[in-house]
KEKE-3310 file (N, C-alpha, C; in steps of 0.2 Angstrom, whole numbers, plus 5000, padded with zeros to 4 digits):
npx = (5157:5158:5147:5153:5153:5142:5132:5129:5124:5135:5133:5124:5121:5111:5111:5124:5125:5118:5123:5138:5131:5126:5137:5143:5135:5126:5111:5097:5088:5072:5069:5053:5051:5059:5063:5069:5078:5083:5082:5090:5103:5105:5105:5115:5123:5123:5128:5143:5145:5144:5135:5122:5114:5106:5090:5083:5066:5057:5058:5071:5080:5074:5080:5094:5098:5094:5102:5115:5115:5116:5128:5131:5134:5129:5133:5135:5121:5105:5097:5078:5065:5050:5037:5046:5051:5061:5054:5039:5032:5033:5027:5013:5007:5008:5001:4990:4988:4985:4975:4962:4963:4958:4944:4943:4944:4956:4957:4966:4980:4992:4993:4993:5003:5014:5013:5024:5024:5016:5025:5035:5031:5028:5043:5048:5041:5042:5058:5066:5071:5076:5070:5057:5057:5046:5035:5039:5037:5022:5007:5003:4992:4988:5003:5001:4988:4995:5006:4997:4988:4999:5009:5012:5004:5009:5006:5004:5004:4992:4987:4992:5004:5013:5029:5038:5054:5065:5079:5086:5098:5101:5090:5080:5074:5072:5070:5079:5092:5093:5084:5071:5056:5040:5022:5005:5010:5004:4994:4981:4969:4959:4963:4960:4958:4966:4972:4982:4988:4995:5003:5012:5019:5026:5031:5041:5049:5055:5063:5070:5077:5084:5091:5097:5095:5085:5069:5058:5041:5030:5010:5002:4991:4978:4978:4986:4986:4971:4970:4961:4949:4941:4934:4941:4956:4953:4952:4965:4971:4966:4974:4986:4986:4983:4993:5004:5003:5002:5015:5021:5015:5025:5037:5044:5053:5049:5045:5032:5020:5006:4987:4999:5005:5014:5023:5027:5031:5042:5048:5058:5058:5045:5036:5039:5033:5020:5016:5014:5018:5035:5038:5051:5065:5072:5068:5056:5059:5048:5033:5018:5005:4988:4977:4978:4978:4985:4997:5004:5003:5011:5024:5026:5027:5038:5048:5049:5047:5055:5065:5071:5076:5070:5067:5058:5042:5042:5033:5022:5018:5018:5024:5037:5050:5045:5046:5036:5040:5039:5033:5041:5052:5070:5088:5095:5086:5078:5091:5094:5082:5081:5093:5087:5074:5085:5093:5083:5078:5090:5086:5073:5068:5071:5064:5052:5049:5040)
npy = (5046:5038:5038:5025:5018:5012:4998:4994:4984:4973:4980:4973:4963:4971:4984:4987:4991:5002:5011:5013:5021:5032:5039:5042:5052:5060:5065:5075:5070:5072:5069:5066:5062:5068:5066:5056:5043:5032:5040:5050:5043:5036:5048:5053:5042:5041:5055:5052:5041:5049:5050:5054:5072:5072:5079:5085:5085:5095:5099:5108:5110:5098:5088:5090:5089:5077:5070:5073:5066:5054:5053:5056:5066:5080:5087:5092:5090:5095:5102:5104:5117:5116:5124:5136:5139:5147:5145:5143:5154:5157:5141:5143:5150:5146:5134:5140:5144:5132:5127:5138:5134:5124:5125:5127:5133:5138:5136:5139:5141:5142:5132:5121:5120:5120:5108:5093:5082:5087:5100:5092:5086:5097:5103:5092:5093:5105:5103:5105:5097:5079:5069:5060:5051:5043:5039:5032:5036:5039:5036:5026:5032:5045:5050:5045:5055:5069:5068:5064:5077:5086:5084:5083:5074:5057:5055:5042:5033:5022:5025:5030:5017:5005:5000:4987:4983:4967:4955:4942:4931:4920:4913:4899:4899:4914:4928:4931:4934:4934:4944:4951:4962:4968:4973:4978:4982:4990:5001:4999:4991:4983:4982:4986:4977:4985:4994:4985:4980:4992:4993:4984:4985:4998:4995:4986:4993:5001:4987:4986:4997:4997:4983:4985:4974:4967:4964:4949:4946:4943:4939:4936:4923:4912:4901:4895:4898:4898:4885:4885:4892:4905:4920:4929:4924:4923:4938:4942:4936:4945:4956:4952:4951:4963:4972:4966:4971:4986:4984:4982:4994:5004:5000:4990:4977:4967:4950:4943:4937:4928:4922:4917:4906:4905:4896:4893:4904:4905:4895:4885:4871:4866:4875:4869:4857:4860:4867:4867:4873:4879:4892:4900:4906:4909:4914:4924:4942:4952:4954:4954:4957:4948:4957:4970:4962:4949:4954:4961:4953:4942:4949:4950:4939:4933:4941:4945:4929:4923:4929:4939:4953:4969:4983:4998:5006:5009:5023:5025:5030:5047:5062:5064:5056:5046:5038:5026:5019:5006:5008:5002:4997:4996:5002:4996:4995:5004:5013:5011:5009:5024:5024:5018:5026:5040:5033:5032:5044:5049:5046:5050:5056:5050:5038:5041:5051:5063)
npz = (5112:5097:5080:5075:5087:5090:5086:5070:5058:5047:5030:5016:5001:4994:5002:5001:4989:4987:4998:4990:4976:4982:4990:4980:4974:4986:4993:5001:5015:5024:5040:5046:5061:5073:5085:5091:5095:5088:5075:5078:5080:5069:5057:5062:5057:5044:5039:5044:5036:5026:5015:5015:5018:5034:5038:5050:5059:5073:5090:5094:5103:5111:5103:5101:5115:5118:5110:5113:5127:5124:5117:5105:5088:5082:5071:5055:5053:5052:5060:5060:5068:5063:5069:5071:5058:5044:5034:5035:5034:5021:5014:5021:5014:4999:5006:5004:4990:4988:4990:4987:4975:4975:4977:4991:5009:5022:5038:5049:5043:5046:5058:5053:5043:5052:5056:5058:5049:5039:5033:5030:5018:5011:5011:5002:4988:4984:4982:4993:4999:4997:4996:5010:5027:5036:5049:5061:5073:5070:5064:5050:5043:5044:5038:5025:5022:5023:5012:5001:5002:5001:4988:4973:4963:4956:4938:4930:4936:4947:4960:4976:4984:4991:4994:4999:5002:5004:5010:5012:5011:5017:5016:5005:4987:4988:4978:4963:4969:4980:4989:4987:4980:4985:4985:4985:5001:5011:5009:5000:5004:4995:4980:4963:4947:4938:4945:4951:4942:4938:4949:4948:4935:4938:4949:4945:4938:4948:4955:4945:4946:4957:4957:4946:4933:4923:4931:4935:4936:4947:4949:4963:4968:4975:4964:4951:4934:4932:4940:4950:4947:4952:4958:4964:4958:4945:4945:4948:4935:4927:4930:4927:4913:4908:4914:4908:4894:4896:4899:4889:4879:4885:4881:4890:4893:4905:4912:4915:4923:4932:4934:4948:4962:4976:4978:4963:4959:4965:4967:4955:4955:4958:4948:4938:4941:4940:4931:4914:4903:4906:4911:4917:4920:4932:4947:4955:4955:4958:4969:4968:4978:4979:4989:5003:5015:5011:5009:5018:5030:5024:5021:5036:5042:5035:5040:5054:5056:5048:5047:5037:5032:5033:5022:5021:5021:5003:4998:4984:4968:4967:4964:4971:4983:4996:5011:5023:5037:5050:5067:5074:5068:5067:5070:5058:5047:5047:5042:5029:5023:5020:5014:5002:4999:4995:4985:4974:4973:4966:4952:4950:4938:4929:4931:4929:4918:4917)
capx = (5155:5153:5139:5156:5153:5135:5128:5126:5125:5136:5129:5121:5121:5106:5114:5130:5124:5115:5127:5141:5129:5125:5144:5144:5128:5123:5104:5094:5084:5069:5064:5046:5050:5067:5065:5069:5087:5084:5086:5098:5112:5104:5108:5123:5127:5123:5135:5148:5146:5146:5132:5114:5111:5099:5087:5077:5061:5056:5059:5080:5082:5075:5086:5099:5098:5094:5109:5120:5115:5117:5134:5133:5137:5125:5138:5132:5112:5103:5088:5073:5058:5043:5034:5051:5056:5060:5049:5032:5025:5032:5023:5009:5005:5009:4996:4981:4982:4983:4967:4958:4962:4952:4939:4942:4948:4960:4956:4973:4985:5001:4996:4992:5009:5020:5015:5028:5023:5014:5030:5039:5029:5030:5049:5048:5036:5046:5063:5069:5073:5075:5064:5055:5055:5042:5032:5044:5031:5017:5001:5003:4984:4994:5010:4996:4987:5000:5007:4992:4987:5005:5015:5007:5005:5012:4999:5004:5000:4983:4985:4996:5001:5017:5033:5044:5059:5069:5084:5085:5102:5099:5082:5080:5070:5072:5071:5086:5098:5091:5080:5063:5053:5031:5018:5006:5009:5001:4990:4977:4964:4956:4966:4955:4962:4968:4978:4985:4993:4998:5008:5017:5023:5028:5036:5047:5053:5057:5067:5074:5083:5090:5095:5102:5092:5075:5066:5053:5036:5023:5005:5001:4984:4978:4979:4989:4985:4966:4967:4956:4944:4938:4933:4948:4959:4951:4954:4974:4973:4967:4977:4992:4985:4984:5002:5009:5000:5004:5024:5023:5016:5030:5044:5047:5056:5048:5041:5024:5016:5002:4989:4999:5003:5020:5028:5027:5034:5049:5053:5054:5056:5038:5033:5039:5028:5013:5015:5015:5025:5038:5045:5053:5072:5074:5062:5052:5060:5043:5028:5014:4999:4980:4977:4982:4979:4989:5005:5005:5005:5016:5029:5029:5031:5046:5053:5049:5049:5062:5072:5071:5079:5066:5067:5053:5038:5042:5028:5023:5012:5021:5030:5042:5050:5044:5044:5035:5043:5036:5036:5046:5058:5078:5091:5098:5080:5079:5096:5096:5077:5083:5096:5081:5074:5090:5094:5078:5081:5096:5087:5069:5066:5074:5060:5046:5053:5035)
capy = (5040:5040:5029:5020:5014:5010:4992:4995:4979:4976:4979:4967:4965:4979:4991:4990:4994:5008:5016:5014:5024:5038:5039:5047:5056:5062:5067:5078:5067:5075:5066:5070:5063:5067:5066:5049:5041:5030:5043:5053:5036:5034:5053:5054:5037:5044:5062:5049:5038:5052:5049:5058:5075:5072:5083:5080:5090:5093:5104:5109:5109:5093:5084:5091:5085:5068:5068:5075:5063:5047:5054:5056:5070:5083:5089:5091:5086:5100:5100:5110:5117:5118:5130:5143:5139:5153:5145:5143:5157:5153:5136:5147:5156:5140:5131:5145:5144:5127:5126:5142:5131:5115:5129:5126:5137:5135:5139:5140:5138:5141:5130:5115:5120:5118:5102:5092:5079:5091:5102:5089:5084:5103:5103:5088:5092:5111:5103:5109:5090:5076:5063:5061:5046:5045:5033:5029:5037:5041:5032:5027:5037:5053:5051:5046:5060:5072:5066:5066:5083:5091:5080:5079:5061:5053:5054:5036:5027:5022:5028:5029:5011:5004:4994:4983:4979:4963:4952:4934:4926:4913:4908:4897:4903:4920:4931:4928:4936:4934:4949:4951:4967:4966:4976:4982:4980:4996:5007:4997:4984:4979:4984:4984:4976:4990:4994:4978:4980:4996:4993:4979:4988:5003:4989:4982:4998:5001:4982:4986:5003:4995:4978:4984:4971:4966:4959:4943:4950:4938:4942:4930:4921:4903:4898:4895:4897:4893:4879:4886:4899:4906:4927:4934:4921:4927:4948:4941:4933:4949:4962:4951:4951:4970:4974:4965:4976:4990:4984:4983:5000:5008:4997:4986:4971:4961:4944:4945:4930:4926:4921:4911:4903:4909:4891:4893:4910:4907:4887:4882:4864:4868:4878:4863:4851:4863:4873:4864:4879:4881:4899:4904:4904:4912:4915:4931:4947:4955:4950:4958:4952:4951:4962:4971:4957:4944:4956:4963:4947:4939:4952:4951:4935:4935:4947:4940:4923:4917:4934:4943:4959:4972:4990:5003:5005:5015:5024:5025:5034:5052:5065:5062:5050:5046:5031:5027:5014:5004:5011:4996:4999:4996:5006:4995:4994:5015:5018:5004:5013:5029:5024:5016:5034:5044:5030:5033:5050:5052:5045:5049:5057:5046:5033:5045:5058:5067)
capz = (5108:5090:5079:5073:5092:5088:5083:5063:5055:5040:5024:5015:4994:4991:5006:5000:4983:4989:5000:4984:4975:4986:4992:4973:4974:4991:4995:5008:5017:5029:5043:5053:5068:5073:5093:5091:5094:5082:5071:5080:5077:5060:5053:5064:5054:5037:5039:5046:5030:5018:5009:5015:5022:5035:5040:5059:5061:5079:5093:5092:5109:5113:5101:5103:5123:5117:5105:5121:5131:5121:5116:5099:5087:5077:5065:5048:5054:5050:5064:5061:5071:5058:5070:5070:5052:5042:5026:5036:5031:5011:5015:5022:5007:4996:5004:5004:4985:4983:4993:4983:4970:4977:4980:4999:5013:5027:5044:5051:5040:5049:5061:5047:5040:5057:5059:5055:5043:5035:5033:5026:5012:5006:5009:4995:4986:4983:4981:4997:5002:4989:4998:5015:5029:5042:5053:5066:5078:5068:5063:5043:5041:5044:5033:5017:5023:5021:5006:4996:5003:4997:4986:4967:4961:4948:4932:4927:4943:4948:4966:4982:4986:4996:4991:5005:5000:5008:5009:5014:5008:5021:5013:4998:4984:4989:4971:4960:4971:4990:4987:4984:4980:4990:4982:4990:5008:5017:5008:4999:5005:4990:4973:4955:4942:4936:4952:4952:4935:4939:4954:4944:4930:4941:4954:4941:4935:4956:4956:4940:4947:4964:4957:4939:4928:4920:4936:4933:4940:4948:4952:4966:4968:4978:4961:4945:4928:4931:4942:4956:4946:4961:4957:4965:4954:4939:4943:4944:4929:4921:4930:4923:4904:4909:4916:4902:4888:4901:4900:4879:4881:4889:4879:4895:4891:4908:4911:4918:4927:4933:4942:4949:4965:4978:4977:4957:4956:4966:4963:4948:4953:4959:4943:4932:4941:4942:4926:4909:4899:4911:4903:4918:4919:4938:4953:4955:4961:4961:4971:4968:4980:4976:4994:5007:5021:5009:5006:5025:5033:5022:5025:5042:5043:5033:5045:5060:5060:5043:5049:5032:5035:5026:5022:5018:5016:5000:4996:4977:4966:4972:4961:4977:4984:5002:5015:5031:5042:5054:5074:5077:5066:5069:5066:5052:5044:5044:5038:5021:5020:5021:5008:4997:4997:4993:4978:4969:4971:4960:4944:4949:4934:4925:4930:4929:4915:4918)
cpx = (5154:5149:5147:5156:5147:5134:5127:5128:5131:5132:5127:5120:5118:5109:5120:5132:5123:5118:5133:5137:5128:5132:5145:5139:5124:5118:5101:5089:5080:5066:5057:5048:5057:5068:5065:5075:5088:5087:5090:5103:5110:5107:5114:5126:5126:5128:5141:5150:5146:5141:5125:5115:5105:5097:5081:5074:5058:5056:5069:5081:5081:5079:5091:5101:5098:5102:5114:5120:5118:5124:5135:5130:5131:5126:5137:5124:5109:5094:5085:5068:5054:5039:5039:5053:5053:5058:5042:5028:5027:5026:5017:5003:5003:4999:4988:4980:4983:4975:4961:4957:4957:4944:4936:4946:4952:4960:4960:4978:4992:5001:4994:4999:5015:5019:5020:5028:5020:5021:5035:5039:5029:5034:5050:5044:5040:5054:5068:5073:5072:5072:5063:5054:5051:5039:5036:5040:5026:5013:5001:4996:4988:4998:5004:4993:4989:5003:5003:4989:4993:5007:5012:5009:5008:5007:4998:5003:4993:4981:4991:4996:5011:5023:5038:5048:5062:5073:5086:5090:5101:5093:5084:5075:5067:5073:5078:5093:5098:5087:5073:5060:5043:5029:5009:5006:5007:4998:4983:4973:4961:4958:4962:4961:4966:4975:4981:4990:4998:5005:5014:5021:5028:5032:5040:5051:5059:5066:5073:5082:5087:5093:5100:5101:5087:5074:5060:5048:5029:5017:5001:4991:4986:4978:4985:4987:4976:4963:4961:4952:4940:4939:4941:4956:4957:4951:4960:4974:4970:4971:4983:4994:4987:4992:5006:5008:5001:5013:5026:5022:5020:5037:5047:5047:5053:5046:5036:5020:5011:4994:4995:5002:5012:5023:5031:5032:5039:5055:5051:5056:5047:5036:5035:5035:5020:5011:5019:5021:5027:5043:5050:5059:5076:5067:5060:5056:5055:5038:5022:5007:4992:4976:4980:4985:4985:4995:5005:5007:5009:5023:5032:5030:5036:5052:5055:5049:5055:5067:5075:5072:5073:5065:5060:5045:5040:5035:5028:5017:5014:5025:5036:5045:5050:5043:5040:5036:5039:5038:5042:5053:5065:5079:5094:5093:5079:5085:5096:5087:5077:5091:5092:5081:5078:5092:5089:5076:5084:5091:5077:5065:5068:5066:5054:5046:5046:5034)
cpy = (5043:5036:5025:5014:5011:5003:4994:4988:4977:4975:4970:4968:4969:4983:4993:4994:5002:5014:5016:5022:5033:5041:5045:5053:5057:5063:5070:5072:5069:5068:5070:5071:5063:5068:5058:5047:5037:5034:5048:5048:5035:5040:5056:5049:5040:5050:5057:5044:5044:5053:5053:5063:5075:5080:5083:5087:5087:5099:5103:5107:5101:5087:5084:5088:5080:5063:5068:5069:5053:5049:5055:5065:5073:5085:5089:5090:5093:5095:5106:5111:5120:5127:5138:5144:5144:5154:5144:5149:5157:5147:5137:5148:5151:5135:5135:5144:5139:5125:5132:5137:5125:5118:5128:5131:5135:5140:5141:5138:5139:5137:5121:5114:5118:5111:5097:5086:5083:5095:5099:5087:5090:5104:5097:5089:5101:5112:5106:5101:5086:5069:5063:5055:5047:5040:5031:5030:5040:5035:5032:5030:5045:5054:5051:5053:5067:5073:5067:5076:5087:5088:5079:5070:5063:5050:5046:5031:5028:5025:5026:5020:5009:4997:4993:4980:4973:4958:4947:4929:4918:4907:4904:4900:4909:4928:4926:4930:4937:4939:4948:4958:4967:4972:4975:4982:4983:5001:5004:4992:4983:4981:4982:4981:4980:4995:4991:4978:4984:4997:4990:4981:4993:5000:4986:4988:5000:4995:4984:4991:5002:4990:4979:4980:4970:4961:4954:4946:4944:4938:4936:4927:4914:4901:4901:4893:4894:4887:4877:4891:4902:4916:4932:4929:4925:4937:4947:4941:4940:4955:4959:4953:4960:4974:4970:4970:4982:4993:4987:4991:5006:5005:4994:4980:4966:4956:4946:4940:4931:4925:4916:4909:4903:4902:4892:4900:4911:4900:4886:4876:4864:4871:4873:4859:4857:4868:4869:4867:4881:4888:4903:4900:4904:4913:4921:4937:4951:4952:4954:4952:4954:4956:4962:4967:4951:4949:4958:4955:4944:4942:4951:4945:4930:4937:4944:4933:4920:4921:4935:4948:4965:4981:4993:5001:5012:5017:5028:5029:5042:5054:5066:5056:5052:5040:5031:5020:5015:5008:5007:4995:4999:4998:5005:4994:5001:5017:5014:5007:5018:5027:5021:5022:5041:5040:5032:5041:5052:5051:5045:5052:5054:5040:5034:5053:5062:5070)
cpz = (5101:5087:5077:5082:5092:5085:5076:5061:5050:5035:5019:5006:4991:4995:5003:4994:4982:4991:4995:4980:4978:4988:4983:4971:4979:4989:5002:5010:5022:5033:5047:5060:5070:5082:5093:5089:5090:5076:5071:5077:5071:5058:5057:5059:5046:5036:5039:5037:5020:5013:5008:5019:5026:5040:5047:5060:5070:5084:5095:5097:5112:5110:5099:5111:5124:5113:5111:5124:5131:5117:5110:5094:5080:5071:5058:5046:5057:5054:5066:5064:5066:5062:5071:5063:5049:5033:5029:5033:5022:5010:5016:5015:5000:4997:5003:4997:4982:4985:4988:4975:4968:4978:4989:5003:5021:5032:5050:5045:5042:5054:5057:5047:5045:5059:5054:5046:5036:5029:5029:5019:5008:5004:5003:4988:4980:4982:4986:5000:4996:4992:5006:5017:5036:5046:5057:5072:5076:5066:5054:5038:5039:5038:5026:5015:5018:5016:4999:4995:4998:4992:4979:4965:4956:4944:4930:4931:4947:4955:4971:4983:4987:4991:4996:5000:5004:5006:5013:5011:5009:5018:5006:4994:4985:4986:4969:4963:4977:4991:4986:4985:4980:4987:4983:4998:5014:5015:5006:4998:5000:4983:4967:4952:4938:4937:4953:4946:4935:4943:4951:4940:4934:4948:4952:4939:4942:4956:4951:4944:4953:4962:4950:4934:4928:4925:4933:4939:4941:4953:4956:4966:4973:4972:4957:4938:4926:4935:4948:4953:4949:4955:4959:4961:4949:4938:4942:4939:4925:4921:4927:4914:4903:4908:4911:4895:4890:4899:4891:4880:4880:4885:4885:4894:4900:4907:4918:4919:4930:4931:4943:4960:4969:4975:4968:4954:4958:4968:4960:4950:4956:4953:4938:4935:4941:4934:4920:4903:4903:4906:4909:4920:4927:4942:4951:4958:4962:4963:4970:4972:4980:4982:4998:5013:5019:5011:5014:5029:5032:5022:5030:5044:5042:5036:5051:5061:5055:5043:5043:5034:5028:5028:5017:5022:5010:4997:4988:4974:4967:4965:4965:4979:4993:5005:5021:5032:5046:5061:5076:5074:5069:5065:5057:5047:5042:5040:5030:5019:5016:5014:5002:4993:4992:4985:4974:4969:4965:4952:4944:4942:4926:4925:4929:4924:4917:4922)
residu = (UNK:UNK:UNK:UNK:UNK:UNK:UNK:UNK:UNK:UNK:UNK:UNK:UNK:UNK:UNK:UNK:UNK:UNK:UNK:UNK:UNK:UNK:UNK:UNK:UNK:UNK:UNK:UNK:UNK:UNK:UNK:UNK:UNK:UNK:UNK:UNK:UNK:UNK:UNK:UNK:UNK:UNK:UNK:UNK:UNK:UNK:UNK:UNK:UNK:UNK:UNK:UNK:UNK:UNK:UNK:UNK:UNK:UNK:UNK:UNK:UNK:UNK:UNK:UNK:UNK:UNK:UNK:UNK:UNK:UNK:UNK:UNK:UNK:UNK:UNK:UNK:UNK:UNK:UNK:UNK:UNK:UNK:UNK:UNK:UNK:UNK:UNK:UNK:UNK:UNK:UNK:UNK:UNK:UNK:UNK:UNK:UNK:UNK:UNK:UNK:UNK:UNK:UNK:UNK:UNK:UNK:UNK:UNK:UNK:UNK:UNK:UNK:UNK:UNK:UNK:UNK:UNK:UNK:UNK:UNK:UNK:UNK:UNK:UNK:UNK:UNK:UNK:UNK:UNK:UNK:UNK:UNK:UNK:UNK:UNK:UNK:UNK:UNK:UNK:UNK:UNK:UNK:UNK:UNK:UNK:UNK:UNK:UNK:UNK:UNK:UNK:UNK:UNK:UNK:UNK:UNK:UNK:UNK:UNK:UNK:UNK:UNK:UNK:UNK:UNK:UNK:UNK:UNK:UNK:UNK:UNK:UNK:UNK:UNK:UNK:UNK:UNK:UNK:UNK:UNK:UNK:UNK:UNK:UNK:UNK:UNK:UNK:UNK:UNK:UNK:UNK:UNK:UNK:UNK:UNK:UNK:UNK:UNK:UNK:UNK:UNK:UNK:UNK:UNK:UNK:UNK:UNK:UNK:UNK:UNK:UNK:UNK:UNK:UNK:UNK:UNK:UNK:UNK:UNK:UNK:UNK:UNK:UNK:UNK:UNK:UNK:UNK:UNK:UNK:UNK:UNK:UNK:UNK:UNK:UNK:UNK:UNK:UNK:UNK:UNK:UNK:UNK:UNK:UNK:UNK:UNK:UNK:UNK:UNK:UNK:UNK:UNK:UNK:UNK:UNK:UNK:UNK:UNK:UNK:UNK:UNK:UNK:UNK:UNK:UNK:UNK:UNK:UNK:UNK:UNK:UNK:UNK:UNK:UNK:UNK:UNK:UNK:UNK:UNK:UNK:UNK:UNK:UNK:UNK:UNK:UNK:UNK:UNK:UNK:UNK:UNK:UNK:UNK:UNK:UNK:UNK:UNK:UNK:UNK:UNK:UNK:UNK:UNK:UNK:UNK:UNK:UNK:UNK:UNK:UNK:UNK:UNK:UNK:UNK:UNK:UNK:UNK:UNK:UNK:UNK:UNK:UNK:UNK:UNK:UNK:UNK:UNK:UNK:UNK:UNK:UNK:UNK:UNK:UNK:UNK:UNK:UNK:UNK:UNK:UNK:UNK:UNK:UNK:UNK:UNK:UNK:UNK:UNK:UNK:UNK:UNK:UNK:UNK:UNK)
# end
């Protein structure tokens, strides 16, 4: 059997963009948990398509067994055992003096370093991988963990914090192109205003470099423009004034909305009757939401019940690029992730020259 006998969806207007891209600029991708068939048919279908070397940490043997048995082909899928690998004691050594440097000491350190997630965010973090996707069986505590632990941040972002991507040609008022880019949907329960702005700016910069034009950015609330001044109304409206002065800044030609109210940011025959300066020419492709509980919820049931098809969590804030996907995750959900990660690879320094 090969994955061409495998269920993989066809591509969809972002995937297909995505795998074009990469087809001309390959990328290593490390997975954590690589005893998992999913990611066996996923980086057997990435070698097959030419476009990501994947990397599957684990024990060798046992997925190599798994691969066997489900008939599919390891050829080019480079799978490592953290606790044999012949960089643990490099990584060893690595973290003792990033730890003397925190004025703190490690009480094992090779066996910190074999575990896998751990591992992997070194291997990113030291150019050995050029981005890392995890959670597939992991608890999203862990992957953050890890990440923060190894992976330096990015000075320009106010902190760790999650971007879903998704595609719903079916839907109406589904961005300008069936698309929509979620902000934050899995790190942050109560974001400052200042983290709110942040995300935004640094979430349009994101849509900008998968969809190829200046995305419309809208900071959601129960209200619009004031009509419900309710506390958490009034911190949108100032992380918006924020994230615009933010965007000048930086030389960012976006449009920057809110508070305002989802109908208004993604019909405009709704934002003409609700919004007296109607200045917006297209729906929203960025959504930024006032917390965790709003942007989690409404994701998922996007997904599950109006069968929006959604890739990531990318996670942001990261001199790295890395994702953690849900346990629940299908295959064609991880491989369109996993190509997310590899795209924003090629030009991360391009989006982040620092």
């Amino acid at each position: 059997m090969t994955t061409s006998d495998i269920s993989f969806p066809e591509a969809n207007e972002l995937t297909k963009h995505l795998f074009a891209v990469l087809k001309r600029h390959p990328k290593r991708i490390v997975f954590t948990e690589g005893q998992d068939e999913r990611v066996i048919r996923v980086a057997a279908k990435l070698v097959e398509m030419e476009i990501v070397a994947p990397i599957l940490l684990g024990d060798k043997n046992r997925i190599r067994a798994m691969a066997a048995s489900m008939g599919v082909s390891l050829n080019f899928v480079h799978v490592l055992d953290p606790r044999t690998a012949s960089d643990l004691d490099l990584f060893c050594r690595r973290l003792e003096k990033m730890e003397r440097y925190r004025g703190r000491e490690v009480a094992d350190a090779r066996e910190m370093m074999a575990r896998p997630h751990n591992f992997a965010a070194m291997m990113i973090q030291y150019s050995q991988a050029d981005g890392m996707v995890s959670g597939n069986q992991a608890n999203p505590a862990l992957i953050y963990r890890s990440l923060i632990n190894f992976v330096k941040p990015n000075p320009d972002v106010a902190k760790l914090y999650s971007v879903v991507a998704m595609v719903a040609p079916h839907l109406n008022h589904f961005g300008s192109e069936g698309m929509l880019f979620l902000t934050d949907c899995g790190v942050n329960p109560e974001p400052s205003v200042d983290e709110l702005a942040s995300f935004a700016v640094e979430t349009g910069k994101l849509a900008e470099h998968f969809m190829g034009h200046v995305p419309r950015i809208a900071l959601l609330s129960h209200s619009t423009h004031g009509s419900m001044p309710t506390a958490s109304a009034k911190k949108v409206a100032a992380a918006a004034v924020q994230a615009r002065e933010l965007a000048k800044l930086q030389r960012l030609d976006y449009e920057i909305d809110g508070e305002v109210q989802a109908d208004v940011a993604l019909d405009l025959a709704a934002a003409e009757v609700k919004v007296s300066d109607k200045r917006a020419e297209k729906s929203a492709d960025v959504l930024v939401f006032p917390n965790l509980d709003a942007a989690n919820i409404s994701f998922k049931l996007l997904e599950h019940v109006a069968g929006a098809q959604m890739y990531g969590h990318l996670l942001c804030g990261l001199s790295r690029p890395a994702a953690q996907v849900p346990k629940t995750v299908t295959v064609e959900s991880l491989l369109g992730t996993v190509a997310l990660v590899g795209v924003e690879a090629i030009k991360y320094r391009q989006l982040y020259p620092e």
